[in-house]
Structure formats: C-alpha cells, structure tokens
C-alpha positions, 0 to 999 in steps of 0.5 A: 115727113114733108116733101122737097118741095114743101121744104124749100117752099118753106125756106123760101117764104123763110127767107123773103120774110128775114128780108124783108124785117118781118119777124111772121112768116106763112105757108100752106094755111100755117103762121109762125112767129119769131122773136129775132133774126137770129131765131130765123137764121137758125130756122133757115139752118134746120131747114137748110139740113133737112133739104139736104138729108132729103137729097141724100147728100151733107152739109159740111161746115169747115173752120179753120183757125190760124194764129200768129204770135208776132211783136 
C-alpha cells in the first residue's frame, strides 16, 4: 500500500502533467500513458479517494437538482 506521501506525489505530477496537455506523466522511475484528458481526471479522482481513506476521512459529493415548470 503506498504511503500519503507517495499519493500525493503522484496526484501532483498528475496534475501538472493535465496542465500541461501532456497525455505521459512519470513518478519514482515509473511512465504511464493516457489516452485523454478525461482518463486523467478519473485518475485524479481515484487518487483523490485514496488520499482520503489514507486520512481516514470521506469524500462526500452532493447533487442537488431543482427544476422549474414556468410558461
């Protein structure tokens, strides 16, 4: 299991990488290719959960959905 540290070391060269356009992004000798952008926001997700449980604390995510029916 990798460490806090190593997580967010990750989600860091993650980030500048998706910043940056580049779809490649390296850490700790390691190379992993995306095919979009979207593939890395998902990754940046997973990563973003798994800092959390790390912490022992939750992501909560909330939707609200209002409409409207008005001539």
């Amino acid at each position: 299991m990798a460490t806090i540290t190593d997580l967010r070391s990750r989600r860091e060269a993650l980030s500048a990488q998706r910043s940056s356009g580049v779809a490649r992004v390296s850490y700790d000798g390691k190379t992993v290719d995306y095919r979009s952008v979207a593939e890395i926001d998902r990754a940046l997700e997973a990563l973003d959960r798994e800092i959390a449980a790390a912490e022992g604390r939750q992501i909560v995510r909330q939707v609200r959905v209002t409409t409207a029916k008005g001539l």
